[in-house]
Every structure is written in structure tokens, then in C-alpha cells.
ROVEX-818004 format. One line per 2 residues: number of its first residue (from 0); their letters; for each residue x negated, y negated, z of N, C-alpha, C. Coordinates in Angstrom, 2 decimals. Example, Ala and Ser with C-alpha at 12.3 -4.5 7.8 and 13.67 -1.06 7.14 Angstrom:
BEGIN
0	as	-13.19,5.69,7.80,-12.30,4.50,7.80,-13.20,3.30,7.80  -12.85,2.25,7.08,-13.67,1.06,7.14,-12.90,-0.03,7.87 .
END
This chain:
BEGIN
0	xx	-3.53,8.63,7.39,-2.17,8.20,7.65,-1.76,8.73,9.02  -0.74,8.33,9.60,-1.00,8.58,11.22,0.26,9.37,11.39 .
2	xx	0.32,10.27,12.40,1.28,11.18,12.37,2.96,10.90,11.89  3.32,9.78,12.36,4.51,9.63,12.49,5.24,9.56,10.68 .
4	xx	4.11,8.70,9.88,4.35,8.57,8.48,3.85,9.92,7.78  3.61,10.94,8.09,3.24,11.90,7.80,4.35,12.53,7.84 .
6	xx	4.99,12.63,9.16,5.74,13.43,9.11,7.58,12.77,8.21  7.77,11.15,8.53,8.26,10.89,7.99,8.57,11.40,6.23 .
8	xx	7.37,11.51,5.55,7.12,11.61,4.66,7.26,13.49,4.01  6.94,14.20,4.86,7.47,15.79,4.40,8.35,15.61,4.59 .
10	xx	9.46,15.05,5.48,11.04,14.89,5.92,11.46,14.55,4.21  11.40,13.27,3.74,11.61,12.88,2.94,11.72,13.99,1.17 .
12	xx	10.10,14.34,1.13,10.13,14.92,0.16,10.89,16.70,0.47  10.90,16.76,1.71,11.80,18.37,2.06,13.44,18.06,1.58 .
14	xx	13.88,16.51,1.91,15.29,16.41,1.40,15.81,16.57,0.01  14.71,16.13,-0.60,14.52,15.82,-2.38,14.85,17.54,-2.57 .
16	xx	13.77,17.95,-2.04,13.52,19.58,-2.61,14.99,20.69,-2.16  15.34,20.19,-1.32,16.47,20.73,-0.33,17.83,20.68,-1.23 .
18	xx	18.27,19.29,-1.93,19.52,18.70,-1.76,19.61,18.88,-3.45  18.54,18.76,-3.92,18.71,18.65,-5.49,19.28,19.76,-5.99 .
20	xx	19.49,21.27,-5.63,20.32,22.30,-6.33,22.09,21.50,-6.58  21.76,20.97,-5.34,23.42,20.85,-5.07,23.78,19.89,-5.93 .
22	xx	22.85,18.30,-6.22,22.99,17.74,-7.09,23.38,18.20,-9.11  22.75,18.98,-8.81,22.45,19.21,-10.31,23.96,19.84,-10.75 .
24	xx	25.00,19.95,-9.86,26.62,20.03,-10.47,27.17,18.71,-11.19  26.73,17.47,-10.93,26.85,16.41,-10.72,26.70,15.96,-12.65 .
26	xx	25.39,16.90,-12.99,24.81,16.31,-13.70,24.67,17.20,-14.79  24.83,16.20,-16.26,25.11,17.33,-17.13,23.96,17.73,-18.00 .
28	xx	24.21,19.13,-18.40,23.04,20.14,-18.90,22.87,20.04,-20.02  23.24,18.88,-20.70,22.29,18.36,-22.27,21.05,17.72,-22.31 .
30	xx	20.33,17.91,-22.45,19.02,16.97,-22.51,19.05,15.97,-23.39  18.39,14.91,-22.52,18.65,13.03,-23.49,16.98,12.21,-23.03 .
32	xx	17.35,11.55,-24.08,15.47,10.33,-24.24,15.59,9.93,-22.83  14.56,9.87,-22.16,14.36,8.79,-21.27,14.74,7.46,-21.58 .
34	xx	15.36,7.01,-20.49,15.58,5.17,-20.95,14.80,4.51,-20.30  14.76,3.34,-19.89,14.51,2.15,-19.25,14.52,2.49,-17.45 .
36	xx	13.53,2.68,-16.42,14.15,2.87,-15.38,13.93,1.86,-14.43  14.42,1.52,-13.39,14.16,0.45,-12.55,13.95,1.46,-10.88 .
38	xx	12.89,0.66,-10.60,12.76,1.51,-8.98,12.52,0.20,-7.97  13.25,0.36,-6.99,12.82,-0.08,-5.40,11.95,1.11,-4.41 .
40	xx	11.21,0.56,-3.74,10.40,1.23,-3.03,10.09,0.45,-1.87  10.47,1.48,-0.68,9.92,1.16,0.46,8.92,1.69,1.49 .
42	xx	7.64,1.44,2.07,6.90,2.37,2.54,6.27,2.16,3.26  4.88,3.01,3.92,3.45,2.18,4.32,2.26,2.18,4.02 .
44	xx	1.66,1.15,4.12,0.22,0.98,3.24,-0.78,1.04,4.98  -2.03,1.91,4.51,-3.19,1.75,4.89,-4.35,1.66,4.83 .
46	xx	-4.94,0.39,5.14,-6.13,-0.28,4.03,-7.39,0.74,4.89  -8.19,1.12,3.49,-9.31,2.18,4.37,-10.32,1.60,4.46 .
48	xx	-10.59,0.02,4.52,-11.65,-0.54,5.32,-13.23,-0.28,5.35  -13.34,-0.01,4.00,-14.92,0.63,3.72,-15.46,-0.01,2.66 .
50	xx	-16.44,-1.30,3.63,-17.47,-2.35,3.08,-17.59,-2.97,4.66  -18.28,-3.98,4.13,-19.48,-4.89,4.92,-19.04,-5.22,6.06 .
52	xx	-17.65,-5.93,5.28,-16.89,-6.72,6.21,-15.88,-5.98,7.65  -15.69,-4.82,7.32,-14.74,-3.89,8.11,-15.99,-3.18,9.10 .
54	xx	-16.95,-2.74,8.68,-18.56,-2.38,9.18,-18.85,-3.18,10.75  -19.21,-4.65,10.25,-19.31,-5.59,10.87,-18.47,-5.89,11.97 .
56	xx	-17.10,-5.72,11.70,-16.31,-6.21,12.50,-15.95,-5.32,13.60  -16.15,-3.66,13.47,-16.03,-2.52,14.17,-17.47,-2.65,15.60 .
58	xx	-18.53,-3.01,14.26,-19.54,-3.61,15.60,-19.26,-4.64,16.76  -18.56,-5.34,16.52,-18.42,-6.31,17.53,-17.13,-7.05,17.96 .
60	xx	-15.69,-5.97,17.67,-14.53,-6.30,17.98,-13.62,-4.84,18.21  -12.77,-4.89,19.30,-12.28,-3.26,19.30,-11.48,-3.12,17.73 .
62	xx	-10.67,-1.92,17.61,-10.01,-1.85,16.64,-10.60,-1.46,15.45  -9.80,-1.52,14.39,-10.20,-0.99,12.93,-9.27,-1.57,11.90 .
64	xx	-9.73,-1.74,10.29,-8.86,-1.80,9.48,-7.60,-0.94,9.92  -7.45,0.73,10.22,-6.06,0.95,10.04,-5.65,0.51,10.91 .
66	xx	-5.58,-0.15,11.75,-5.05,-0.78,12.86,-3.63,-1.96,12.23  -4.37,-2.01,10.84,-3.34,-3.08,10.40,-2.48,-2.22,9.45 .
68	xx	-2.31,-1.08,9.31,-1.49,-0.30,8.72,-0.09,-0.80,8.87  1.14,-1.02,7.77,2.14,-1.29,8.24,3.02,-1.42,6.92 .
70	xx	4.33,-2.06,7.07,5.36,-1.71,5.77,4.79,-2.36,4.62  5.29,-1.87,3.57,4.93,-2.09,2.35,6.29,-2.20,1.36 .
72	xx	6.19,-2.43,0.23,7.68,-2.53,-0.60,7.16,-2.92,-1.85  8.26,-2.94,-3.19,7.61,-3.01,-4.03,8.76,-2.81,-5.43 .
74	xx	8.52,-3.15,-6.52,9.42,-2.67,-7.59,8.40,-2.19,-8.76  9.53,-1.33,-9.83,9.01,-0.71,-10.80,9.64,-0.59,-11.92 .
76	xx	9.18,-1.16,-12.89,9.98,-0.57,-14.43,9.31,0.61,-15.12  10.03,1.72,-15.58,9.15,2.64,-16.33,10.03,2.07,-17.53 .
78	xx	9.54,2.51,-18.55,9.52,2.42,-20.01,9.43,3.80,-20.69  10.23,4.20,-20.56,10.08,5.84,-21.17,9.72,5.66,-22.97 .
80	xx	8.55,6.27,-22.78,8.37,6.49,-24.16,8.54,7.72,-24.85  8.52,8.92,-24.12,8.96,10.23,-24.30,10.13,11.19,-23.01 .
82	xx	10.20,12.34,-23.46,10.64,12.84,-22.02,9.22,13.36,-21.28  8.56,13.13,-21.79,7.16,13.22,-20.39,6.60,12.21,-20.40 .
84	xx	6.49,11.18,-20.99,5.41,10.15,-20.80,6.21,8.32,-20.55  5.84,7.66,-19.86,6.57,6.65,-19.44,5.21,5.54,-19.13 .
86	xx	5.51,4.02,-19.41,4.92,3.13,-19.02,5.42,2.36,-17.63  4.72,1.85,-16.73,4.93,1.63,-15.63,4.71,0.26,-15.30 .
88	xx	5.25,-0.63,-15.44,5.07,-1.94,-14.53,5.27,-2.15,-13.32  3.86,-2.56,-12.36,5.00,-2.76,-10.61,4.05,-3.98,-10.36 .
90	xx	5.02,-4.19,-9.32,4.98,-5.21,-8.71,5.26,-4.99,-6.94  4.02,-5.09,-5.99,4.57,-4.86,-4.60,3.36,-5.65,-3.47 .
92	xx	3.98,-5.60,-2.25,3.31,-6.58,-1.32,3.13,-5.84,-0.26  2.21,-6.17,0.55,1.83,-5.64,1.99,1.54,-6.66,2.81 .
94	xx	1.54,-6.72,4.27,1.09,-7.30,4.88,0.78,-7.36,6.16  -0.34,-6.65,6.56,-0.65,-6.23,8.33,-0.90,-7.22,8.86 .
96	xx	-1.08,-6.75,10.39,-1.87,-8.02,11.16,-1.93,-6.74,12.53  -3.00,-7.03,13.35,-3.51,-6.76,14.82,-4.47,-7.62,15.82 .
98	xx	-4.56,-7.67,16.71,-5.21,-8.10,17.71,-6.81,-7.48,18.27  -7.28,-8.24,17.84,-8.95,-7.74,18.27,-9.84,-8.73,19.25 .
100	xx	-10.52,-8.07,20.05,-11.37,-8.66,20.68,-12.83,-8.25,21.06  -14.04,-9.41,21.21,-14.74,-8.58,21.66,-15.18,-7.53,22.81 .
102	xx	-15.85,-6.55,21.92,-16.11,-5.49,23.29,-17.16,-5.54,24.19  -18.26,-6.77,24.05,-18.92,-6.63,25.00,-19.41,-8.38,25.92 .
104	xx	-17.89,-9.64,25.38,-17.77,-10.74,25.94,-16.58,-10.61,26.78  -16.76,-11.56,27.50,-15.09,-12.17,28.64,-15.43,-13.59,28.70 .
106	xx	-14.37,-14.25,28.66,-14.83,-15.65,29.24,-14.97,-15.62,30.54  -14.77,-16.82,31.17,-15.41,-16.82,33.02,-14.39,-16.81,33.47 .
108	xx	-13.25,-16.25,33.21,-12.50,-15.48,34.24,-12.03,-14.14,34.33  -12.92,-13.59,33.13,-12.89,-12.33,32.92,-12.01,-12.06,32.17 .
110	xx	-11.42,-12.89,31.32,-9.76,-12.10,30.25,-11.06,-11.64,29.42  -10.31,-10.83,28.26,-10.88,-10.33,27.29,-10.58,-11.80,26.10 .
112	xx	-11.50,-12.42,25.32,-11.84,-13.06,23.85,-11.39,-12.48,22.76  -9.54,-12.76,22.21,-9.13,-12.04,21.52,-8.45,-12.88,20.06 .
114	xx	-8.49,-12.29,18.82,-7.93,-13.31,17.55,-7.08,-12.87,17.42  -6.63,-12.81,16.30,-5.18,-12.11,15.32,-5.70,-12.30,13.84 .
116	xx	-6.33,-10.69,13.34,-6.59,-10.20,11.97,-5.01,-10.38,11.25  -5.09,-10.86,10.00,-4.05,-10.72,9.58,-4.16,-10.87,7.18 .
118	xx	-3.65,-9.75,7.12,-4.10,-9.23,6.04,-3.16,-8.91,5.11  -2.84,-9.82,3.96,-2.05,-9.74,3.00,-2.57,-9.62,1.73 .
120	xx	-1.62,-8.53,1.10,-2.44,-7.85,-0.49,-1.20,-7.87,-1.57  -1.36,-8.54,-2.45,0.40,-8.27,-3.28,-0.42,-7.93,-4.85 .
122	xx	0.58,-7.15,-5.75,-0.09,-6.75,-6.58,0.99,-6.87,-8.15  0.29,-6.88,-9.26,0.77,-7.02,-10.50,0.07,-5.86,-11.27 .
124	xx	0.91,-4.50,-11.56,-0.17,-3.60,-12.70,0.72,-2.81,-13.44  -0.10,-2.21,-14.08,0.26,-1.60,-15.50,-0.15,-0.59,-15.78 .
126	xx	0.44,0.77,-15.53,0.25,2.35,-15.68,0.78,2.93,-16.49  0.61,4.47,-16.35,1.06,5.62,-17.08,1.73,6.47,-16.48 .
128	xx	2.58,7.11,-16.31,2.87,7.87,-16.01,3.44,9.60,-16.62  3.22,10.37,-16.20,3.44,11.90,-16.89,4.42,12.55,-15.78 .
130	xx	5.61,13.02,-16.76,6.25,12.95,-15.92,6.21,14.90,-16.02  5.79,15.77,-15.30,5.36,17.35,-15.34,6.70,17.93,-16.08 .
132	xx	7.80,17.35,-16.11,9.08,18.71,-16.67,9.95,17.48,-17.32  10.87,18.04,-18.04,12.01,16.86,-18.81,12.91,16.40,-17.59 .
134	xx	13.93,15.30,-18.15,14.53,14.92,-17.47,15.49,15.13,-17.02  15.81,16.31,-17.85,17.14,17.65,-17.01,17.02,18.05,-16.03 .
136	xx	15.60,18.11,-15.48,14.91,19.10,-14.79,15.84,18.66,-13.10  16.23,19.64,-11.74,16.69,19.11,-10.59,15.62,18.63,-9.62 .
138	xx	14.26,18.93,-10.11,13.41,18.09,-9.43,12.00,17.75,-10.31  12.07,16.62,-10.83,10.95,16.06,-11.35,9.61,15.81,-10.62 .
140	xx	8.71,16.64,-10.81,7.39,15.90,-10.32,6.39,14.99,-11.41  6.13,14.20,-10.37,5.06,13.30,-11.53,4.07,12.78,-11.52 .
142	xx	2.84,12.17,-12.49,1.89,11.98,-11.75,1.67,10.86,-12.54  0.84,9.52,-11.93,0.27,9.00,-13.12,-0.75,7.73,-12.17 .
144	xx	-1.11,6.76,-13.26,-2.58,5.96,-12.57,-2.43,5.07,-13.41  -3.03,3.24,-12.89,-3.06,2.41,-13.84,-4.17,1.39,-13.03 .
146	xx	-3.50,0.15,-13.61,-4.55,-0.93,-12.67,-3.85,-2.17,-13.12  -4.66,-2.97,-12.64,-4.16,-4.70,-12.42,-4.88,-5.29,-11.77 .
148	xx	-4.31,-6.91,-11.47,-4.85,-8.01,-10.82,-3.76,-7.56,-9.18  -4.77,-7.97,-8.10,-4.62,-7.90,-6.70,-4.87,-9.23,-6.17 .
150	xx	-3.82,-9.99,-4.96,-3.72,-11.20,-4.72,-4.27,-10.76,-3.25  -4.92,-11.58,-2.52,-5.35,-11.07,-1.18,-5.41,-12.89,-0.66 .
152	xx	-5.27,-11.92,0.77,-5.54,-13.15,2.24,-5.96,-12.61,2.79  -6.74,-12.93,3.65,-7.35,-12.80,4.88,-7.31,-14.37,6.05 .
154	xx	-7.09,-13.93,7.16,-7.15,-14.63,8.09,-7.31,-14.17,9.61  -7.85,-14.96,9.97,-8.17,-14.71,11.57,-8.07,-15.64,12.21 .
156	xx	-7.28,-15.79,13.82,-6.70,-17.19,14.71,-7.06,-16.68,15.53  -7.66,-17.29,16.45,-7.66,-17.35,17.79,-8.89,-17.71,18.48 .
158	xx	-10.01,-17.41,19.68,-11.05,-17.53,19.82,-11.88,-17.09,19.62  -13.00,-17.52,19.66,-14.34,-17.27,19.11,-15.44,-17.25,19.59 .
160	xx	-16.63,-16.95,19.47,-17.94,-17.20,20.41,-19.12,-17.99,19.74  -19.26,-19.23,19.71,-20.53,-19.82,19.16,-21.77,-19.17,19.36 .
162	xx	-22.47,-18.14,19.06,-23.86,-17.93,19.72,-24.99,-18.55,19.58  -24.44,-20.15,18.46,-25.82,-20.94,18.53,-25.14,-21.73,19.35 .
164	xx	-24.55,-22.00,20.12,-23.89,-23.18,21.19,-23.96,-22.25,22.47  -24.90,-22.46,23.22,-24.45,-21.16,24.52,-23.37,-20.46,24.70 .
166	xx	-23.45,-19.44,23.56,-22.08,-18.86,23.72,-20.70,-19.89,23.99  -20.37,-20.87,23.41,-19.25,-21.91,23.92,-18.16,-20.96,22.96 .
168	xx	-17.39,-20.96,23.43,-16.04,-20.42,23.07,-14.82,-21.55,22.21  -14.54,-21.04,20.71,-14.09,-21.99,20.09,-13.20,-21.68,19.75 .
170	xx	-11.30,-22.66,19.57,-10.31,-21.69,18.84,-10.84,-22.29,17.50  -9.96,-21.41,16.38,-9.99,-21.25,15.26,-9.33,-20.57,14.09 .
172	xx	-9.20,-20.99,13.29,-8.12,-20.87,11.99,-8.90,-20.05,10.89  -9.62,-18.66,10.17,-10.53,-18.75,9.88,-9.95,-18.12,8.16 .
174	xx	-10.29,-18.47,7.30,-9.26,-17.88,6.00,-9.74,-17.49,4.86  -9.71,-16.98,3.94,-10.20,-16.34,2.89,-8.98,-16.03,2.11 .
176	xx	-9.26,-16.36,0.53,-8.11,-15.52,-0.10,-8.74,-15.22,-1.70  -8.23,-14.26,-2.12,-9.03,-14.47,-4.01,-7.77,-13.56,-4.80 .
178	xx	-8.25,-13.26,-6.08,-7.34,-12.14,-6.70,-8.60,-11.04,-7.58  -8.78,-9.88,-6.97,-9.43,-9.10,-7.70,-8.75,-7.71,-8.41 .
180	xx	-9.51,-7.22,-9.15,-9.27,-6.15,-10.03,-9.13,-5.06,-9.44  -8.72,-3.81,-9.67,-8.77,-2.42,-9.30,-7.48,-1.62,-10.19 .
182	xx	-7.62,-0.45,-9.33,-6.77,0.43,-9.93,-6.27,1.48,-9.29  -5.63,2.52,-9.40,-4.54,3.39,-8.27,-3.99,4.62,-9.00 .
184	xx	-4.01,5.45,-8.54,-3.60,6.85,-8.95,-2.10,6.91,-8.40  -1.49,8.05,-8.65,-0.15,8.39,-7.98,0.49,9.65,-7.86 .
186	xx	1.38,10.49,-6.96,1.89,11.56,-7.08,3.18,11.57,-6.44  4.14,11.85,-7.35,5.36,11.84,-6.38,6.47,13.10,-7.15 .
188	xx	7.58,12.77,-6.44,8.50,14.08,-7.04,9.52,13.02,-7.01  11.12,12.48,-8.27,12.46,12.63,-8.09,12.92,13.20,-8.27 .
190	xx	14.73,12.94,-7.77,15.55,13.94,-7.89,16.45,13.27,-7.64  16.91,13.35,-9.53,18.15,12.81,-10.18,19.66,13.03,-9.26 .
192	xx	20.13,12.11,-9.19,21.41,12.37,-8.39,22.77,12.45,-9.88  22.47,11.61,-10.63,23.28,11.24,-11.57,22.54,11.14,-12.84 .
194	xx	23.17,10.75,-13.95,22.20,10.17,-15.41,21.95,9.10,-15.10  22.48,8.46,-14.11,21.65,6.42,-14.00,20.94,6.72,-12.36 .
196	xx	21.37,7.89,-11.61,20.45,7.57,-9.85,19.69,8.53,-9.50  18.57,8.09,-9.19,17.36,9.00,-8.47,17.39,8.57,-7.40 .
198	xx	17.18,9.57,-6.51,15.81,9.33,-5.44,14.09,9.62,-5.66  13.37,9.00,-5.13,11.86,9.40,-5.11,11.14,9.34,-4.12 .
200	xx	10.24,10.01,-4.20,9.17,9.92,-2.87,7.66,10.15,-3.58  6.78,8.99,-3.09,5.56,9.27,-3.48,3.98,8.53,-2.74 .
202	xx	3.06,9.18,-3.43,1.78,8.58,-2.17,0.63,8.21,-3.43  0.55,6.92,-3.22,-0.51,5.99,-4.12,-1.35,5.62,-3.32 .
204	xx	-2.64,6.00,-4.15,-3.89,5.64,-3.67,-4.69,5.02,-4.40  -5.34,3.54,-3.40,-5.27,1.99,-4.52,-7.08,2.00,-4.30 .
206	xx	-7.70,1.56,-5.51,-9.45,1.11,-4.95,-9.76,-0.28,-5.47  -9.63,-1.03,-4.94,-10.28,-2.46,-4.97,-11.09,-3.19,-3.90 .
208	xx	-11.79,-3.99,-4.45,-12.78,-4.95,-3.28,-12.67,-6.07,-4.34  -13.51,-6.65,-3.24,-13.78,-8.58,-3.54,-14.62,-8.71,-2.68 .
210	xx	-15.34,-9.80,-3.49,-16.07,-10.46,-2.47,-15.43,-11.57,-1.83  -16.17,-11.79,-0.73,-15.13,-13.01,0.65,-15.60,-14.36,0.11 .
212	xx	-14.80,-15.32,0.52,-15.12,-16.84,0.10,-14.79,-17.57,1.39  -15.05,-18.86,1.03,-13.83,-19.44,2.61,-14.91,-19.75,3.70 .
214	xx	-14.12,-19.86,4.24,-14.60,-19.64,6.22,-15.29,-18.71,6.07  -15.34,-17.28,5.27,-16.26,-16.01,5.32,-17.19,-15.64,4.28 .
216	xx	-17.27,-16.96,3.75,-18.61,-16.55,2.56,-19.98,-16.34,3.19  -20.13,-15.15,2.93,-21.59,-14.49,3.11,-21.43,-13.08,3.98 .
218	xx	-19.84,-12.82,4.13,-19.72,-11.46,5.36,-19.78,-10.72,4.29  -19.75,-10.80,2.94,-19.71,-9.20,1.76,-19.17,-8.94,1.27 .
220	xx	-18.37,-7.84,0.91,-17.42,-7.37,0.23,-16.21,-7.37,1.28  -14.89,-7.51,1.11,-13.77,-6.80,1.48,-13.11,-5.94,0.86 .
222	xx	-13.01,-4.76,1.24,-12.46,-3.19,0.80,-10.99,-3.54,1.08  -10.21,-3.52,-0.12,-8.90,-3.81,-0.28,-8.25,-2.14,-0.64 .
224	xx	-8.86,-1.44,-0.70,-8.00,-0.20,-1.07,-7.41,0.61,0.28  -6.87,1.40,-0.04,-5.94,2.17,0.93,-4.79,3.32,0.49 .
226	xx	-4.05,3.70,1.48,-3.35,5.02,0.76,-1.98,4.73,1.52  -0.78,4.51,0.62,0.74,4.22,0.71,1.37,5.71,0.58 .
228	xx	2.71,6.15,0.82,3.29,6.39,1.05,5.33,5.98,0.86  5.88,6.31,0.46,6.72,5.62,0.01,8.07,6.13,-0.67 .
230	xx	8.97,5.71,-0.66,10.22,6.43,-1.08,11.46,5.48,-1.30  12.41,5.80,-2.02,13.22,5.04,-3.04,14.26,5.13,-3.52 .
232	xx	14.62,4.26,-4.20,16.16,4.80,-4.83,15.72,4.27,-6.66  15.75,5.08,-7.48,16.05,4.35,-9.30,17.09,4.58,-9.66 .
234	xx	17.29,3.53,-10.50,18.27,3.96,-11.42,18.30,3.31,-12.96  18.65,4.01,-13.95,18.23,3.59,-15.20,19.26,2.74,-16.17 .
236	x	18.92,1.47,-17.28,19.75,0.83,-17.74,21.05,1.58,-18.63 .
END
């Protein structure tokens, strides 16, 4: 993750840890069931680019998967089934894009031969979550992991190099898309503002691949996993 979301991100969880004494006047000292919770989440995803296809492309274009690192968003229902244990439905989307070219062509006037990677992942899953202390508590930490179906695109525009055509230089539209399986861990901390408002902050780490189809059947696998970052507002029915 690259400095700036790093640091974004201790900012974030230092406020949680900071502000919640003060909250907890707010909020009263009976303990009650978990209900129903609803979360928005906003963040960033970075795909860690480890298979065939990311391999390949490092050989013979500048840049990298994290190159396409960028916002992310997303929703969540928990389902409290205890005061520690909760079911998790989410639902969230990503979508990078960067500029690559090759590193060792120019056309004949010397520009650099450049496309536009562009990489969309949206997701449907179904977890667990444990939530470490009750829901009295002024700062909840929590942890939990699930899985689901993953919707993916891939695409690439721009020029190209024939190397069975004397190197002739071609534009092009080039696309791939499928829905594969995986699954994702999680760690985060809230901190209840009220009995219906949280804040949260947390960092999910996703592992899926697919194989490519399309315009790119036969480049391998594509490594769809990566590590988010992320923070929020809930509040419960």
C-alpha cells in the first residue's frame, strides 16, 4: 500500500481510538443484542498482480498491477447473531486504470507505443464476523473472513506491435471479462457514536484468480486479489 493510504489510514484508526472515550457519554451503559447493521464504505483497493498475466506484462510494458491501485466503495449488512458473532453480506466495486508502454519499442518518430490497462472487479459475498468485546464496549475490534462470486473486466486500448507483421503497429480494443470464486479475510476496529451510529475503519485482504478468455485467451491466469483499506460510517435498524 503506498505511503499516502498508509498514512491516511493510522490517521483514521488514531481518530476512532482518540475520540471514542468522549463518545461513550453519549451512550448508555446497559448492554443490548446486536441488531441488524448497515455499513457504507469508502477506500482503496490494490490488486497484487501475481500470475502469468501481470509476469508477462512487467516483461514487456513499463509499470505494474499496483499502478492501477485506486478508490474502492462498497456496502454491508451484518446480521448479528450474538454480541460476538455476526453474519456479513457485502457488496463492493473497484475500478483502476494506467498507462503502459513498451520499454524497448518507439514508432519512427520516436514517441513511446502506449495503451490504457483498465481493470474492473465488483463483488457479491458472504462472511463471518467476530466481533473481540460486546457491544457496550467504546472501541470494538473485529475480525472476520468469507467468500463469494467476483465479476471482473479487463481491457486494454490503444497501440500495439504485430511481431508477425514487421512489427506494424495496430490500434486496438482488447477485452476480457468472467466471474470467479475466492475469498477474503478482515480486520478492523468501530466506534459506536450512538445505539444506531458507528464509525469504522478496516483492511481486507481478497485471493482470487481466473483464467483469461477474450482477446486474451491463452495469457493464463489473472490474479484478482489485493489488499483494501477502508473506512465508514454504520448504523443499525
Amino acid at each position: 500500500m503506498n505511503p499516502k493510504v498508509l498514512r491516511t489510514t493510522f490517521v483514521l484508526v488514531g481518530l476512532l481510538v482518540a475520540v471514542a472515550p468522549a463518545w461513550c457519554q453519549y451512550r448508555t451503559h446497559r448492554a443490548y443484542q446486536r441488531e441488524g447493521e448497515f455499513r457504507l464504505r469508502l477506500g482503496a483497493f490494490r490488486p497484487e498482480g501475481d500470475s502469468q498475466y501481470w509476469q508477462d506484462k512487467e516483461l514487456d510494458f513499463t509499470g505494474n498491477a499496483a499502478d492501477l491501485e485506486s478508490a474502492s466503495g462498497g456496502i454491508d449488512y451484518l446480521m448479528g447473531l450474538n454480541d460476538h458473532l455476526s453474519l456479513q453480506f457485502s457488496g463492493s466495486y473497484f475500478e483502476g486504470n494506467t498507462t503502459q508502454a513498451y520499454r524497448d519499442f518507439e514508432d519512427n518518430l520516436g514517441h513511446r507505443i502506449r495503451h490504457d490497462t483498465t481493470l474492473g472487479i465488483g463483488s457479491a459475498t458472504l462472511g463471518v464476523i467476530f466481533h473481540l468485546t460486546g457491544p457496550d464496549a467504546p472501541v470494538i475490534p473485529y475480525i472476520g473472513a468469507g467468500g463469494g462470486a467476483y465479476f471482473w473486466r479487463l481491457e486494454e486500448n490503444g497501440d500495439f506491435i504485430d511481431f508477425d507483421q514487421n512489427n506494424e503497429i495496430f490500434n486496438a480494443r482488447l477485452k476480457s471479462d468472467g466471474t470467479a470464486f475466492g475469498g477474503y479475510w478482515l480486520v478492523g476496529l468501530e466506534a459506536p457514536i450512538s445505539r444506531s451510529l458507528s464509525l469504522f475503519a478496516e483492511g481486507r485482504w481478497t485471493k482470487v484468480d481466473d483464467d483469461l478468455s477474450g482477446d486474451f485467451e491463452g495469457f493464463g491466469k489473472l490474479d484478482l486479489s489485493g489488499r483494501e483499506v477502508a473506512a465508514g460510517l454504520a448504523w443499525t435498524l
